[in-house]
N, C-alpha and C positions, 0 to 999 in steps of 0.2 A: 515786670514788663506786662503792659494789658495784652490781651486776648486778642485782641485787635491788631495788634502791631506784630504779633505772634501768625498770623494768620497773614498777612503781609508777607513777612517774611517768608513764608511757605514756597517750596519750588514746583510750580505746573506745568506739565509736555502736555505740548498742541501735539495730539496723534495725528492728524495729516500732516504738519510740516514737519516732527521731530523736535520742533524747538522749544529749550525750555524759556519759561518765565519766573522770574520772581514776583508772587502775589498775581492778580489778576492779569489777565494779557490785557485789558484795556489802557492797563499802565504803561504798557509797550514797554518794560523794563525787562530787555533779552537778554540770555544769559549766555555766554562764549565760555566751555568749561577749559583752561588752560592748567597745567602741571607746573611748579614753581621751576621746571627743568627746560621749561619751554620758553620761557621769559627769560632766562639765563642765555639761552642757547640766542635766544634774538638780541641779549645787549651785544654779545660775543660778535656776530653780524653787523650791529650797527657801528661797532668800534666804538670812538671819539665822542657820537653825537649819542650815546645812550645813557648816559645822566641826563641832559634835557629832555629825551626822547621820555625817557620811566616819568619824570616830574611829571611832565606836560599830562601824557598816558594818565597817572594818578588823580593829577586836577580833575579831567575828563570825566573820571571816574566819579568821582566826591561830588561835582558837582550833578551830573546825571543823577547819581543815586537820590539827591535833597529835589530836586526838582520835577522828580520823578515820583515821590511822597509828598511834596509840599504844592505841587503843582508850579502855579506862577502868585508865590507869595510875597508879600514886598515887606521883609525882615527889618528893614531901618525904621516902618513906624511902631516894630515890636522892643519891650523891655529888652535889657540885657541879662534881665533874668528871665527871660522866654527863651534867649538867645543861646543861652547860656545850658538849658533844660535840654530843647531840643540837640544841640550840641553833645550833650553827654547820652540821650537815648540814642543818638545817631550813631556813636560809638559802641554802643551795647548792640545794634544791628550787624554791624559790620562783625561783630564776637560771632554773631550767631552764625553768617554767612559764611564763616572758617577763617577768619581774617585773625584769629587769637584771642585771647585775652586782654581786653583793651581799657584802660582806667585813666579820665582825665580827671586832671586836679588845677584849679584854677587860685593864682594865686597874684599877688598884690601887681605885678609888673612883668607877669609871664604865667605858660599853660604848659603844663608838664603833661603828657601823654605819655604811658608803660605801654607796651604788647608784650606781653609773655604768650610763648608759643608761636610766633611769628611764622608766615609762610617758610622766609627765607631760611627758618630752624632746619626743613625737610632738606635742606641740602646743605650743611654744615661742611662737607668737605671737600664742595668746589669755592675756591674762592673768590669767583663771578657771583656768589648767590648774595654776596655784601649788596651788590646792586638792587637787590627787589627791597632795600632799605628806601631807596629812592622812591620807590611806588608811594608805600607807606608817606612817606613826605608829603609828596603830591597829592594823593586822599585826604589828609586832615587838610591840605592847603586849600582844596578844592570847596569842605565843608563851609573852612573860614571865610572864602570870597562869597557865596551864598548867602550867608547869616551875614555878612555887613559885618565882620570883624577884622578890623584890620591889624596884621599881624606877620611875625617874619618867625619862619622857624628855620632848625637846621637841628641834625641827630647828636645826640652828646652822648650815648652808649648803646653798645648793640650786640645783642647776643650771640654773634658769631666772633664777634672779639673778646671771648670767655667773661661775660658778664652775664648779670642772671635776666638782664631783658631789653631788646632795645626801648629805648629814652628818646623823647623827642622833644625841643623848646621850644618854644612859640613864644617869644618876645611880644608883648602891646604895641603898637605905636602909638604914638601919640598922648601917652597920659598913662594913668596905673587903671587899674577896676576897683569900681565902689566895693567898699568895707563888706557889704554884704553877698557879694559875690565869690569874695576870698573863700577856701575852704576852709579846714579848722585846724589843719598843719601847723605848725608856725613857722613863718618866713627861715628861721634861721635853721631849721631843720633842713630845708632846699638849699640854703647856702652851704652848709656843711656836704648836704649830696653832690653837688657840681662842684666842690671843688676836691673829691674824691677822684673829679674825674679827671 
């Protein structure tokens, strides 16, 4: 990761207001510091409507964070391999900011996303904390509506359900991705994964 992007990420307190920033305050990107116990504790409140509530919440997120680095860039006259780049450092940011260990893998007809160490790990044994899987969703969802990819995801494995991390798919729509975008997996490697599951 360059030096640059490292310095970004950096967190700054305005000593008069208290508030922190991530990277410069000119970015206006404020930081709310929440406990994964706090997010829990508000699906529990929200009842019923806190699956869309976390989704929604996560888009929010994803796409502030690209918008907030990228300014107002208009992603559809860029490559799908710019798309694609940006995509995957955007995920190594979110590593940095405590979000886990995050590894995408992009493949012929879908986008496999790992977090290992996931927020929701810190509370393994409320079983509300499934929900901050939801976040997670809504974040990558967030990224994808920015970058101009269009794409449907849903969780197919998660660490609280004694597996070694959650798994996240993101189906294409609309078509596969060019040969050169695939990683160097091989497809059948990923079929053999999901149907593990």
């Amino acid at each position: 990761m360059s030096k640059r992007l490292k310095k970004s990420l950096q967190i700054m307190v305005d000593e008069k207001t208290g508030q922190l920033f991530l990277g410069d305050k000119k970015k206006d990107l404020k930081l709310l510091m929440l406990r994964p116990i706090d997010l829990i504790e508000f699906t529990e409140f929200a009842g019923m409507n806190a699956d869309d509530i976390l989704i929604w919440v996560g888009k929010s997120l994803g796409r502030s964070f690209m918008e907030k680095f990228f300014y107002s860039k208009d992603w559809g006259s860029e490559t799908m391999s710019t798309r694609k780049e940006v995509f995957l450092g955007s995920l190594e940011a979110l590593g940095l900011m405590g979000y886990g260990q995050i590894i995408g893998k992009f493949r012929k007809n879908n986008i496999i996303i790992e977090v290992e160490d996931s927020i929701a790990c810190e509370e393994t044994e409320n079983i509300m904390a499934k929900n901050l899987c939801l976040l997670y969703l809504g974040i990558f969802s967030g990224l994808f509506d920015v970058l101009q990819m269009d794409v449907e995801g849903e969780e197919i494995g998660c660490a609280l359900l004694e597996q070694e991390k959650c798994t996240f798919k993101f189906d294409v729509i609309g078509g596969e991705l060019e040969a050169g975008l695939i990683d160097d997996e091989s497809e059948e490697n990923v079929s053999e994964f999901l149907s593990t599951l």
